[in-house]
C-alpha positions, 0 to 999 in steps of 0.5 A, a space after each residue: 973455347 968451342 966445342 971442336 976442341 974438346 971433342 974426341 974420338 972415342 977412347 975403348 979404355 970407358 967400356 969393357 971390352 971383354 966378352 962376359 961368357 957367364 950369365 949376367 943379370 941386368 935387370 936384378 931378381 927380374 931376368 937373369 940372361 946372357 946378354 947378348 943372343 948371340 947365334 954362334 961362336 963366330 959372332 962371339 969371336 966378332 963382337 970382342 974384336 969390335 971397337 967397345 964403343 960400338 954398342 953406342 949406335 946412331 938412332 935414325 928417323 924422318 926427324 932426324 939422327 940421336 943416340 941410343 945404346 944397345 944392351 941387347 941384341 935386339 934392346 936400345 935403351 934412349 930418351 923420349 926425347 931422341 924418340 919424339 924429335 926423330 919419329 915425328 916430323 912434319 909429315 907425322 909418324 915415321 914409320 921406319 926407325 932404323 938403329 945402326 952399328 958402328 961409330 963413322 958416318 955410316 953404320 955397317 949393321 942396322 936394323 929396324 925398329 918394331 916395337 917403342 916401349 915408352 914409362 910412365 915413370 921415367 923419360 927413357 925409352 926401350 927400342 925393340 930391333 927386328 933384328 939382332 944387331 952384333 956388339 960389345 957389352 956394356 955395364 949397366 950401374 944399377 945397384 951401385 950409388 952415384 957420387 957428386 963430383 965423379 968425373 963422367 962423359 956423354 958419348 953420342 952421334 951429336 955435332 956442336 958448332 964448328 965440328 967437323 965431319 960425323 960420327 960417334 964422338 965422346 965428349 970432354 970429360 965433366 963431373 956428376 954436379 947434382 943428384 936425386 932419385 930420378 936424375 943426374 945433372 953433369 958438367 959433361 959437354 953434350 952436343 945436339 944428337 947427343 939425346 938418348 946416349 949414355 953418361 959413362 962413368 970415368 972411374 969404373 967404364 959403367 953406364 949410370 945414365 941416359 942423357 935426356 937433353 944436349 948442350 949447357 949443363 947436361 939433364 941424365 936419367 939415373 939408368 937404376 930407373 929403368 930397371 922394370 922398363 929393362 925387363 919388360 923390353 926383355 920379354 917383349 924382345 923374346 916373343 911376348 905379345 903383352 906386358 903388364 903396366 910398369 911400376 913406378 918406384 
């Protein structure tokens, strides 16, 4: 059958929609923040009465769109993959890449992109807004292991043939087929936009990874790689000029 078919609008019971008021660690024995900066009660008030999907953001750029996730107000965790295909074109570097909020065929909050944080370790890549952008949390897996065969879909601003319309669409539900310390391979449809989304899990609502490529069978980045890439965006999104090296693990 064609992808249409099994491709649908997002369901909010994959995340978390309740607003985590305590400190929360995203990044252990690195930084323990809140994660979100928010500026007021008001903005607190509007990102629990958001779609919980909307932390799912439309990554864009002279190249064209991905997907990238905001785990900060101001951090969007993608692939290299989706950064090099819109950030490159014919033209060269673009100098303006731009990270939007909300799930149709237009963002209702964007921002743009000042810094890319790219590892020498792993294929995901942190993004550093110029501005906070308002959203539902999201949870991280990493500390927890990853099963073969739990059931997980890819969430993301792609389009497979015969689709119609644009937007953020989560994918038809597959299962996690291989795993090593690096990658996950999932039966999860993806469709091309989908690079630099996240693989949800559909027993626990978690993030456990960040899809690297789009159609067949889906290649993912364990998000527990990331975890010294997550903290060093953290610093550079409060301020810091310099960074030492990552670590690989």
């Amino acid at each position: 059958m064609g992808g249409a078919a099994f491709r649908v609008f997002a369901s909010c019971a994959l995340f978390t929609s309740a607003f985590a008021a305590t400190s929360c660690t995203y990044v252990e024995n690195y930084v323990d923040a809140r994660p979100y900066a928010f500026r007021s009660t008001e903005s607190e008030r509007l990102a629990v009465t958001m779609n919980p999907l909307d932390a799912i953001v439309r990554v864009a750029g002279s190249g064209g769109v991905c997907t990238g996730t905001l785990v900060t107000a101001r951090i969007v965790l993608t692939s290299r993959r989706c950064y090099r295909s819109i950030a490159f074109s014919d033209l060269g570097i673009n100098p303006r890449l731009r990270a939007g909020v909300g799930g149709g065929p237009i963002s209702f909050a964007s921002s743009d992109v000042t810094t890319v944080l790219e590892s020498p370790c792993h294929d995901i890549v942190a993004l550093i807004l110029a501005e906070e952008l308002i959203a539902p949390p999201v949870r991280l897996r990493l500390g927890a292991t990853v099963a073969i065969g739990e059931p997980v879909r890819v969430v993301g601003f792609g389009v497979c043939d015969g689709m119609h319309g644009s937007g953020r669409f989560v994918g038809s539900a597959g299962f996690i087929e291989e795993a090593d310390d690096q990658s996950l391979h999932a039966s999860a449809m993806s469709c091309p936009g989908d690079s630099g989304g996240p693989l949800v899990s559909d027993w626990t609502g978690e993030i456990v990874g960040i899809v690297l490529d789009d159609g067949g069978m889906t290649k993912v980045a364990r998000i527990d790689v990331a975890q010294d890439l997550l903290a060093r965006a953290f610093v550079v999104s409060h301020g810091a000029r310099f960074v030492g090296p990552e670590t690989c693990r």
